[in-house]
PADO-653225 format. One record per residue (C-alpha): chain; y, x, z. Coordinates in nm, 3 decimals. Example, Ala and Ser with C-alpha at 12.3 -4.5 7.8 and 13.67 -1.06 7.14 Angstrom:
<drenros>
<seba->A&c2->-0.450&c1->1.230&c3->0.780>
<seba->A&c2->-0.106&c1->1.367&c3->0.714>
</drenros>
This chain:
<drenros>
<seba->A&c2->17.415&c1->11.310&c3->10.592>
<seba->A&c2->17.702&c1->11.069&c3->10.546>
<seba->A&c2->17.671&c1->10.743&c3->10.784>
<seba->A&c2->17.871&c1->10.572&c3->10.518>
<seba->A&c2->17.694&c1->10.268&c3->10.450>
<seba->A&c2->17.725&c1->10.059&c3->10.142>
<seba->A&c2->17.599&c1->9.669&c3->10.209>
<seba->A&c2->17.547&c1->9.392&c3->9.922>
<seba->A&c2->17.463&c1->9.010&c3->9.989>
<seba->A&c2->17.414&c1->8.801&c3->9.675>
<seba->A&c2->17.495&c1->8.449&c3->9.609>
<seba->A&c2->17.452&c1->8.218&c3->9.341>
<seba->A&c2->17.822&c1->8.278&c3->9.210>
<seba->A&c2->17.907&c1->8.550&c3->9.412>
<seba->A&c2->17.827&c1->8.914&c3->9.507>
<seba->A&c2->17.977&c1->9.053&c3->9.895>
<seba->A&c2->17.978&c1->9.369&c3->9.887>
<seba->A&c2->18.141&c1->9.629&c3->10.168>
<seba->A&c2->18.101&c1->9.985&c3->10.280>
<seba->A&c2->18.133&c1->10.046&c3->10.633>
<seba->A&c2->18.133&c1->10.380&c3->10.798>
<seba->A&c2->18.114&c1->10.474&c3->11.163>
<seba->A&c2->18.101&c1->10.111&c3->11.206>
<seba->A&c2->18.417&c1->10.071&c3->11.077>
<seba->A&c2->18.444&c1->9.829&c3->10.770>
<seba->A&c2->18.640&c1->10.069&c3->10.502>
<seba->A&c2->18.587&c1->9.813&c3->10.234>
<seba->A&c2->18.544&c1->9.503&c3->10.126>
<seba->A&c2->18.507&c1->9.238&c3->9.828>
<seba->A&c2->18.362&c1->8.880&c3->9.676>
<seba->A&c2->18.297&c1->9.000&c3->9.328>
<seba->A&c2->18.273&c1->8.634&c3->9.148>
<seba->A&c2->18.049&c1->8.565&c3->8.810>
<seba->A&c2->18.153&c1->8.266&c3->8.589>
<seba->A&c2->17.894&c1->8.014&c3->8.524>
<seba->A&c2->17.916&c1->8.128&c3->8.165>
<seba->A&c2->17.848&c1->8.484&c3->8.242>
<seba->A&c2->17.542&c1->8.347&c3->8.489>
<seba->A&c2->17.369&c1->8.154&c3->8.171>
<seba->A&c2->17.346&c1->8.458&c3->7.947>
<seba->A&c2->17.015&c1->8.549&c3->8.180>
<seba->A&c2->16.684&c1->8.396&c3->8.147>
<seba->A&c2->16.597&c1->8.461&c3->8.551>
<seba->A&c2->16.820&c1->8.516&c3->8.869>
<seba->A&c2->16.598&c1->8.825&c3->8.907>
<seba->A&c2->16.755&c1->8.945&c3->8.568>
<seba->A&c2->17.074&c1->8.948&c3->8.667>
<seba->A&c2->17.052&c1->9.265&c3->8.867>
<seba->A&c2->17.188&c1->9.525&c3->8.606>
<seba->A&c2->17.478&c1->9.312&c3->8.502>
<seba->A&c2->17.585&c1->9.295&c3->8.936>
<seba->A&c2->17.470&c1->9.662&c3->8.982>
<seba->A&c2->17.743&c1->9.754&c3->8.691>
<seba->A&c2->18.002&c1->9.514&c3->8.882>
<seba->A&c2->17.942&c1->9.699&c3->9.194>
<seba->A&c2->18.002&c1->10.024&c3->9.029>
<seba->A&c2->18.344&c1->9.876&c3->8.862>
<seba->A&c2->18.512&c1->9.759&c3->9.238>
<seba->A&c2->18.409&c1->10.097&c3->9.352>
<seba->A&c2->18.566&c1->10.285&c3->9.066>
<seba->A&c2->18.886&c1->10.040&c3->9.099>
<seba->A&c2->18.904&c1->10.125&c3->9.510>
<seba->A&c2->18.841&c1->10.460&c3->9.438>
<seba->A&c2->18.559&c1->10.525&c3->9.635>
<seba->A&c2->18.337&c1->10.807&c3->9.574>
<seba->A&c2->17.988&c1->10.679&c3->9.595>
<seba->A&c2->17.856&c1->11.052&c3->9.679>
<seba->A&c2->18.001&c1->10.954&c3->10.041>
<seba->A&c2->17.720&c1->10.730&c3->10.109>
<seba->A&c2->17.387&c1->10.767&c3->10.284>
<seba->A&c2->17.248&c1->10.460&c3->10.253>
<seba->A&c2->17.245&c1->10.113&c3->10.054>
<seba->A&c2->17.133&c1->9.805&c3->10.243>
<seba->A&c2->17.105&c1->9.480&c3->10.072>
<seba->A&c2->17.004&c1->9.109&c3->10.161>
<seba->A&c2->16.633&c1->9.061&c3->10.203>
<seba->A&c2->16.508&c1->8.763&c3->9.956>
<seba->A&c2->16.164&c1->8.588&c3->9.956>
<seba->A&c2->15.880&c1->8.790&c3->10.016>
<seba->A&c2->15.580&c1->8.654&c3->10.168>
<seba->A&c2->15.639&c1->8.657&c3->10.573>
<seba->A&c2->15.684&c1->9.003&c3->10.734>
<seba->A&c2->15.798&c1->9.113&c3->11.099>
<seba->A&c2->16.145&c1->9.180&c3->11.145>
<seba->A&c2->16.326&c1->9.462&c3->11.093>
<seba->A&c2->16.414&c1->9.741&c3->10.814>
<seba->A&c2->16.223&c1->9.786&c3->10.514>
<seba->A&c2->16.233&c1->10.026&c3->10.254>
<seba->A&c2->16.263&c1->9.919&c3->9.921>
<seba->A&c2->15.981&c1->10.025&c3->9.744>
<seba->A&c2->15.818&c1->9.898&c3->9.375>
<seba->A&c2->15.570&c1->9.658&c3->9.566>
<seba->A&c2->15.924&c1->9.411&c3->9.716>
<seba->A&c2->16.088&c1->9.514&c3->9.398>
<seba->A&c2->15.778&c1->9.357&c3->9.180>
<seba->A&c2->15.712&c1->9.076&c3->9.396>
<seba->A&c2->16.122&c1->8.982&c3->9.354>
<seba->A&c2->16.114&c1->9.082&c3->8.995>
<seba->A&c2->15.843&c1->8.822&c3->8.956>
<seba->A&c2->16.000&c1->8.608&c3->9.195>
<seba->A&c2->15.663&c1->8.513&c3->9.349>
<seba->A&c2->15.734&c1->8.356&c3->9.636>
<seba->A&c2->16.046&c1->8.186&c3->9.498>
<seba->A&c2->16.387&c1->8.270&c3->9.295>
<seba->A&c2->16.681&c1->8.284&c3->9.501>
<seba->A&c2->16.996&c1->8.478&c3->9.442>
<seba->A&c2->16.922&c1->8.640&c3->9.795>
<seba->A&c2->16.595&c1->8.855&c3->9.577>
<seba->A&c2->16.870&c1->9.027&c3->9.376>
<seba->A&c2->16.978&c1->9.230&c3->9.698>
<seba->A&c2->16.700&c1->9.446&c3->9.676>
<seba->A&c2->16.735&c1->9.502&c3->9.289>
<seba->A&c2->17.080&c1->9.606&c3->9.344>
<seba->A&c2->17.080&c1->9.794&c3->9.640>
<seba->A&c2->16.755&c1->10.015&c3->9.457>
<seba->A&c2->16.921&c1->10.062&c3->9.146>
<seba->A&c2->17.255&c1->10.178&c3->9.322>
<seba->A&c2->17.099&c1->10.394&c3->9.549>
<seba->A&c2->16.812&c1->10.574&c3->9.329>
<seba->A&c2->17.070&c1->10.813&c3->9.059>
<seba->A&c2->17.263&c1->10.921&c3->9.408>
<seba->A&c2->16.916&c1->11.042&c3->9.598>
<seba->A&c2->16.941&c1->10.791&c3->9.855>
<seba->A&c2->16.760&c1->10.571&c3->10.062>
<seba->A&c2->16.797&c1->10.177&c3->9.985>
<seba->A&c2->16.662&c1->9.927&c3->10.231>
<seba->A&c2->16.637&c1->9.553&c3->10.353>
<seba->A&c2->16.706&c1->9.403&c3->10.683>
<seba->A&c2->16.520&c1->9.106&c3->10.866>
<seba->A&c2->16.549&c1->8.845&c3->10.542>
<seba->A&c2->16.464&c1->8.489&c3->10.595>
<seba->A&c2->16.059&c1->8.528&c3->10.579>
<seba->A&c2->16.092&c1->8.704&c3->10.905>
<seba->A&c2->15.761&c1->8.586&c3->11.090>
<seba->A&c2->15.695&c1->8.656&c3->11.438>
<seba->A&c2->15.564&c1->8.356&c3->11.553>
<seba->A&c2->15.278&c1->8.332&c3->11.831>
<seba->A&c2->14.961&c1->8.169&c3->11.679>
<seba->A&c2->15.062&c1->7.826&c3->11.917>
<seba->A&c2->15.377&c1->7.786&c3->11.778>
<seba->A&c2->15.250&c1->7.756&c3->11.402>
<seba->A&c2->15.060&c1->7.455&c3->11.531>
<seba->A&c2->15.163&c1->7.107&c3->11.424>
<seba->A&c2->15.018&c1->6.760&c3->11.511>
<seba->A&c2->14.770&c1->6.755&c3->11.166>
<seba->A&c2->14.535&c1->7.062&c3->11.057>
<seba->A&c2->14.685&c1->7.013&c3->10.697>
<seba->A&c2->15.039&c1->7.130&c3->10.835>
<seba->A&c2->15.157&c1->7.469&c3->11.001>
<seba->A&c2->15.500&c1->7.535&c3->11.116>
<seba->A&c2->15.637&c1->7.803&c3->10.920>
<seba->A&c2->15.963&c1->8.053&c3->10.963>
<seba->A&c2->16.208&c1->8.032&c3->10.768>
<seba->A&c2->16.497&c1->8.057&c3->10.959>
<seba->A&c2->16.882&c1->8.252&c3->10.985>
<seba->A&c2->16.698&c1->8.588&c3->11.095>
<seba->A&c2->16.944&c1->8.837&c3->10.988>
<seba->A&c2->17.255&c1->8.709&c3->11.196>
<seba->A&c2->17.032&c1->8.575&c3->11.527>
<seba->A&c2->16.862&c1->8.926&c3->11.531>
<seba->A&c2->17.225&c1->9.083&c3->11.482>
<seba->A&c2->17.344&c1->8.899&c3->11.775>
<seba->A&c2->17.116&c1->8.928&c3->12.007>
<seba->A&c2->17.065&c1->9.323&c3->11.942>
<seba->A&c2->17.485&c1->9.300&c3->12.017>
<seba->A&c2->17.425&c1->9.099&c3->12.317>
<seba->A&c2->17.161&c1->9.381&c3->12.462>
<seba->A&c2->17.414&c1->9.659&c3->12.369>
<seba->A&c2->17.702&c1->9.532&c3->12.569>
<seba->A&c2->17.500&c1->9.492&c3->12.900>
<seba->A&c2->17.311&c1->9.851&c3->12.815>
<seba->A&c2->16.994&c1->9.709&c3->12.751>
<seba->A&c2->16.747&c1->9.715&c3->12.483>
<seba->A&c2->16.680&c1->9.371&c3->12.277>
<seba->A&c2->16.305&c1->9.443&c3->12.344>
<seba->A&c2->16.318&c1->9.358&c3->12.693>
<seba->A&c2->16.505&c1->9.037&c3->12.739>
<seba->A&c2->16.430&c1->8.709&c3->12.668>
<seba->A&c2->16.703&c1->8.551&c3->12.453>
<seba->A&c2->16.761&c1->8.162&c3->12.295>
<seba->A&c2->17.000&c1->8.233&c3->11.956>
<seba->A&c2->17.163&c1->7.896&c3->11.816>
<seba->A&c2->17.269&c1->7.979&c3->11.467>
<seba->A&c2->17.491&c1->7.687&c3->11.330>
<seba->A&c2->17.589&c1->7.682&c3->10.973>
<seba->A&c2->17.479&c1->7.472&c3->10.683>
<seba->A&c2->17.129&c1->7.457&c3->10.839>
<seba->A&c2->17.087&c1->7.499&c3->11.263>
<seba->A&c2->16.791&c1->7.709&c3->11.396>
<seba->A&c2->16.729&c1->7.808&c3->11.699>
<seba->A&c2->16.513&c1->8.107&c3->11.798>
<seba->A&c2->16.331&c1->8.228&c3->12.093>
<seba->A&c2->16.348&c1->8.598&c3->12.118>
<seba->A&c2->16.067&c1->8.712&c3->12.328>
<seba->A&c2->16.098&c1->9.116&c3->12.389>
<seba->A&c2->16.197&c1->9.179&c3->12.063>
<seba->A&c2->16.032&c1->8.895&c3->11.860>
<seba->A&c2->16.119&c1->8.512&c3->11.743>
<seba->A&c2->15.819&c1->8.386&c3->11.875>
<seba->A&c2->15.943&c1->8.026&c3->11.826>
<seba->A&c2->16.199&c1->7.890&c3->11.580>
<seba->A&c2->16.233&c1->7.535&c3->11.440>
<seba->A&c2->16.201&c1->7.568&c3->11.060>
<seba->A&c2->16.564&c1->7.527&c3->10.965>
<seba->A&c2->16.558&c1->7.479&c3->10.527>
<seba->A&c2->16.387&c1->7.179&c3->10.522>
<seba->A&c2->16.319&c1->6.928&c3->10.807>
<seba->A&c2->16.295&c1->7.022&c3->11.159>
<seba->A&c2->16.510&c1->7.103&c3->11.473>
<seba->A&c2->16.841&c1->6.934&c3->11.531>
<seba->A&c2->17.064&c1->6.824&c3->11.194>
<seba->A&c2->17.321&c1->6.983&c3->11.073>
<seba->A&c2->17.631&c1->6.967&c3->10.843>
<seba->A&c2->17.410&c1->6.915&c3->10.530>
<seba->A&c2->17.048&c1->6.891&c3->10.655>
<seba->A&c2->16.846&c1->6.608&c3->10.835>
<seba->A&c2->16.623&c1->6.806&c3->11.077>
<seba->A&c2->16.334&c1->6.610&c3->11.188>
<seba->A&c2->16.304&c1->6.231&c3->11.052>
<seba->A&c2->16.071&c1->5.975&c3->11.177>
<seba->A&c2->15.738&c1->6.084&c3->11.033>
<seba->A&c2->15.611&c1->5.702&c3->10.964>
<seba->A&c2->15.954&c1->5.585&c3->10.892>
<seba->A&c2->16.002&c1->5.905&c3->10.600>
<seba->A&c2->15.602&c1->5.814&c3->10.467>
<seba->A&c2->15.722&c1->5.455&c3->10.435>
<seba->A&c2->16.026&c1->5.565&c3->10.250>
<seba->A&c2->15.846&c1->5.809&c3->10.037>
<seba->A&c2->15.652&c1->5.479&c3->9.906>
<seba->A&c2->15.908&c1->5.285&c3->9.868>
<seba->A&c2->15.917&c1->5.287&c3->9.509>
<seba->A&c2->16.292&c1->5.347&c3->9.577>
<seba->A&c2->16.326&c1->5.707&c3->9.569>
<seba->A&c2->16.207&c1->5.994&c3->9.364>
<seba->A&c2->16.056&c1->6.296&c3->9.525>
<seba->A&c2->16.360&c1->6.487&c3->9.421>
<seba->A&c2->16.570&c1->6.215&c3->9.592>
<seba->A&c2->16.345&c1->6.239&c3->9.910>
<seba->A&c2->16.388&c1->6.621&c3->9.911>
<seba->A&c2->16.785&c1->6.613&c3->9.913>
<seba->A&c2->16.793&c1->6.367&c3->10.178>
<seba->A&c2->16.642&c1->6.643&c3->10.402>
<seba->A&c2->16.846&c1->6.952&c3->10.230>
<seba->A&c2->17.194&c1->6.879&c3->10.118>
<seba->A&c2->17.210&c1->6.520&c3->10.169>
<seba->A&c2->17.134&c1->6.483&c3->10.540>
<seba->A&c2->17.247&c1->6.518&c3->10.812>
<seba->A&c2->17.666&c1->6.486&c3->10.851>
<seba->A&c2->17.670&c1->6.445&c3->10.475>
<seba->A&c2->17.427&c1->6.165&c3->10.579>
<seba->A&c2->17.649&c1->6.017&c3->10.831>
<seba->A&c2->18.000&c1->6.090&c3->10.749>
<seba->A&c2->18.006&c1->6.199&c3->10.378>
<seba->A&c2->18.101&c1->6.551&c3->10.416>
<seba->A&c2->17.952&c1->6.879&c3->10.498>
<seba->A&c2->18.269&c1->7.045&c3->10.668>
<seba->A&c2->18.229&c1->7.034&c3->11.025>
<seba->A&c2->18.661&c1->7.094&c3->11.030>
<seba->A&c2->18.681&c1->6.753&c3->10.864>
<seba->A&c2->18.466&c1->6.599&c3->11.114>
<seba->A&c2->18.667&c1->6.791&c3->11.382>
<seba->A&c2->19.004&c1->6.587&c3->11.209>
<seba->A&c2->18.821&c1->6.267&c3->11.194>
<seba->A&c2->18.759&c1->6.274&c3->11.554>
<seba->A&c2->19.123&c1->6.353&c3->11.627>
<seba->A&c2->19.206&c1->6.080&c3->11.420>
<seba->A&c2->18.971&c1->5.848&c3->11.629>
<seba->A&c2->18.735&c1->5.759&c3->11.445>
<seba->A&c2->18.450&c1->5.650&c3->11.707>
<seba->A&c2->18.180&c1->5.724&c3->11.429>
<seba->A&c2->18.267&c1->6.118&c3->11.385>
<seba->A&c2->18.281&c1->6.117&c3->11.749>
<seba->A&c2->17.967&c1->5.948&c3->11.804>
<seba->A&c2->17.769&c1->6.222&c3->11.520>
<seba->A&c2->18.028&c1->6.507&c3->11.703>
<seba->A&c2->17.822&c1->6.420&c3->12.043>
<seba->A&c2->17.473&c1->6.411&c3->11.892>
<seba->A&c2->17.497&c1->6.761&c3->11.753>
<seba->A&c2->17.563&c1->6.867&c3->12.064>
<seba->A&c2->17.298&c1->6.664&c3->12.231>
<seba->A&c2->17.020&c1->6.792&c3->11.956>
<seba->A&c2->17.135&c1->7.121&c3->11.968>
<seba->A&c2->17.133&c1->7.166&c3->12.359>
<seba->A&c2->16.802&c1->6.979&c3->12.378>
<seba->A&c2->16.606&c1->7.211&c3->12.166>
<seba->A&c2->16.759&c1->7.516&c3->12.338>
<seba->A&c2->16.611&c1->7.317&c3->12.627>
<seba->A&c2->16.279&c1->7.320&c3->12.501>
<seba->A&c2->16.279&c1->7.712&c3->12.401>
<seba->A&c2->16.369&c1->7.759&c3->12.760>
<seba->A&c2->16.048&c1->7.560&c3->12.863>
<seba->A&c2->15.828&c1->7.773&c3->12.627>
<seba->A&c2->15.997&c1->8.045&c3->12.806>
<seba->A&c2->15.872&c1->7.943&c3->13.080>
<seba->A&c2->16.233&c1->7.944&c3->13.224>
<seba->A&c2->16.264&c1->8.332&c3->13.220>
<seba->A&c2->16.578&c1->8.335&c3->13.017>
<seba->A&c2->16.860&c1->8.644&c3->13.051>
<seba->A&c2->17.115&c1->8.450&c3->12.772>
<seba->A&c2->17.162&c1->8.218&c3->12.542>
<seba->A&c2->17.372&c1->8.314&c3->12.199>
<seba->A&c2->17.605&c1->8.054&c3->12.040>
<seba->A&c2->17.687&c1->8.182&c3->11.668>
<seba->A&c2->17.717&c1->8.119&c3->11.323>
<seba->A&c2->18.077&c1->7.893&c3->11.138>
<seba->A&c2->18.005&c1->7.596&c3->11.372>
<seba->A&c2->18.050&c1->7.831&c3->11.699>
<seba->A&c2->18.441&c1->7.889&c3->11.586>
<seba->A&c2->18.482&c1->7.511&c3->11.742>
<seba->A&c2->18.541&c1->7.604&c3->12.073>
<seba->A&c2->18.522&c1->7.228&c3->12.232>
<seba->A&c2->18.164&c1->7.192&c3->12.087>
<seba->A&c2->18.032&c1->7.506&c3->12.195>
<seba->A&c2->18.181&c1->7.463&c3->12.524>
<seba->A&c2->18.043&c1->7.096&c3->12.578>
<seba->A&c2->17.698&c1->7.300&c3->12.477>
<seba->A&c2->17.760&c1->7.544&c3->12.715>
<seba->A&c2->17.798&c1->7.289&c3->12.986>
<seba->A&c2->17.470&c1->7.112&c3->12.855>
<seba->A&c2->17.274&c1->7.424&c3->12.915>
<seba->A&c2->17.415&c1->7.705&c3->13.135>
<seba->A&c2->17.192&c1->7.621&c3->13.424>
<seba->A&c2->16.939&c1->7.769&c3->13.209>
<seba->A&c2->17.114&c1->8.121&c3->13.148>
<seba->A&c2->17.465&c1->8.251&c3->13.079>
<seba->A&c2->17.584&c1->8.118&c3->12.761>
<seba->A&c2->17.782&c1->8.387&c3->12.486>
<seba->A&c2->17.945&c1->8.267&c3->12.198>
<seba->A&c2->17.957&c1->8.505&c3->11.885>
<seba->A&c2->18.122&c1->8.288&c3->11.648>
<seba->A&c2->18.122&c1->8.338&c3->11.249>
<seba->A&c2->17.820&c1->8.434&c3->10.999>
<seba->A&c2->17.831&c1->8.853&c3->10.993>
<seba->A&c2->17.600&c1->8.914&c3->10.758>
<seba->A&c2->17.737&c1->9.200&c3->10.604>
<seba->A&c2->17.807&c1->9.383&c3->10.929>
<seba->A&c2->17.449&c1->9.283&c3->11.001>
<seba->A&c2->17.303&c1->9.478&c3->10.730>
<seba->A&c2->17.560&c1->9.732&c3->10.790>
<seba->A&c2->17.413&c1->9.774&c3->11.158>
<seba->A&c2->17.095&c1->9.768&c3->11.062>
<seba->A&c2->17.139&c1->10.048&c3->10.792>
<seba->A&c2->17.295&c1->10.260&c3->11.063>
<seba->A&c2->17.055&c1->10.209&c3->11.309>
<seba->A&c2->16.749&c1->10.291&c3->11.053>
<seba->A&c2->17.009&c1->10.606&c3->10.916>
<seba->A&c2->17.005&c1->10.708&c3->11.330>
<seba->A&c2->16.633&c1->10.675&c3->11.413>
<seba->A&c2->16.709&c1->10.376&c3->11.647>
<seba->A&c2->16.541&c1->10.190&c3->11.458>
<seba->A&c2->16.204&c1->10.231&c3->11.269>
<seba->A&c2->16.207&c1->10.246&c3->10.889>
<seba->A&c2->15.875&c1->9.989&c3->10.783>
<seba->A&c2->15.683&c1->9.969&c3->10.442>
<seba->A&c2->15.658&c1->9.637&c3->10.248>
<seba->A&c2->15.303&c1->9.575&c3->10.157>
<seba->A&c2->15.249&c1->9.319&c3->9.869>
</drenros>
């Protein structure tokens, strides 16, 4: 069987799509869709036949012979929470995204896609560790009230990518080390791989852990109730303070950490100031994954756009190497995430699991 891997992460406006094979990406392109071509479908979930055929159309233009795959991996959407992992795409996940029952978000079409590409060639399509990933321990989930449990919902595709890369290039297996991942993008979270599982992980789409370029994190509780009751603010307006309109939007007015980095050179004391307390949030709540490790760390993983700044992640790195040596893997990787994933599932390194609605 071919190891030639075909990958496919949807956006709102965009579809990614590469092949890779032998590890090797062979090709790549961000297929775009016009807001005009977006309206013509009811759903997000109905879109899937109009990207599948756009798919087809950049293969046909590369000329790329689809028979030269053995395997289509697309981006995991939401599904209710499931371990992480591979999963193969099978009618349950494709109803549940169809219906979008546990929420519409361009991230359900991957599985649509992938299964309609794959099925006329005979091959298998799956799914790798989408943002539902759940592997918390039953303590974690615990908040301060009974009417709130911590949920996951965090960056699970790129912080299990890195730290299965981190195991790799010190020949050992991600199931026996104890790793703290810092993804830092739009949203931050921060993960504590336990043998092979995110046991703990702040919930990083809508208010907790440190902030980040767009989002608050966590707010004072009384001071957000007061606020809520204002009379001031709508619920919707509440909502986008925590998720798009927090955190260095908040503070500086933009969500481009490279514009902060050019205010600061500019001297403006107030970037500087925010510049410092990302770095303080972000190293204390690595601090406090390495208490609920009870210390027993073997790394700590810097990635995601934010880890490109090399003077941030190397005042983090000062903050919190006496815990455990600190590796930066800088950038996103999402598609050679799902990429890796298909080849490890393709190999047997990895077992092959069953969504169950």
């Amino acid at each position: 069987m071919s190891l030639a891997i075909l990958v496919i992460n949807p956006g709102s406006t965009s579809t990614k799509v590469a092949v890779f094979e032998g590890g090797t990406r062979i090709l790549d392109q961000s297929i775009s869709h016009s807001a005009e071509e977006i309206a013509r479908f009811p759903s997000i979930a109905a879109q899937y036949e109009f990207r599948e055929k756009a798919i087809q159309d950049v293969l046909l233009q590369k000329n790329f012979d689809a028979k030269k795959l053995g395997a289509v991996v697309g981006r995991g959407g939401l599904l209710h929470p499931i371990p992480g992992g591979v999963y193969r795409i099978n009618e349950g996940m494709k109803a549940d995204l169809l219906a979008a029952k546990y929420g519409e978000h361009a991230s359900n079409l991957g599985a649509l896609i992938a299964d309609a590409f794959a099925r006329p060639l005979g091959i298998p399509a799956f799914i790798a560790d989408p943002v539902v990933v759940d592997e918390l321990d039953d303590v974690a989930r615990v908040s301060g009230n009974k009417l709130f449990k911590r949920n996951s919902i965090f960056h699970a595709l790129n912080q299990k990518a890195v730290a299965r890369r981190f195991a790799k290039e010190r020949g050992r297996s991600y199931e026996e080390l104890n790793l703290i991942v810092a993804h830092m993008g739009g949203g931050v979270s921060i993960g504590l791989h336990r043998r092979g599982r995110v046991v703990d992980v702040n919930q990083a789409l809508n208010g907790e852990g440190p902030f980040s370029p767009e989002r608050s994190g966590t707010l004072p509780a009384g001071d957000l109730a007061k606020l809520c009751f204002s009379g001031r603010y709508t619920q919707q307006e509440v909502l986008k303070m925590i998720t798009g309109k927090g955190g260095m939007v908040s503070f500086l007015g933009t969500n481009d950490m490279r514009e902060v980095e050019r205010m600061r050179e500019e001297g403006n004391k107030e970037a500087d100031l925010y510049f410092r307390a990302f770095i303080y949030q972000v190293g204390k709540y690595i601090g406090s994954l390495a208490a609920a490790a009870y210390g027993k760390v073997d790394g700590i993983i810097l990635t995601g756009g934010i880890a490109f700044w090399k003077e941030l992640t190397d005042r983090i790195t000062e903050m919190v190497s006496f815990i455990a040596p600190v590796v930066v893997y800088p950038g996103e990787g999402e598609l050679e995430a799902l990429a890796l994933a298909g080849q490890m599932a393709l190999s047997g390194e990895m077992e092959i699991k069953e969504y169950v609605p």
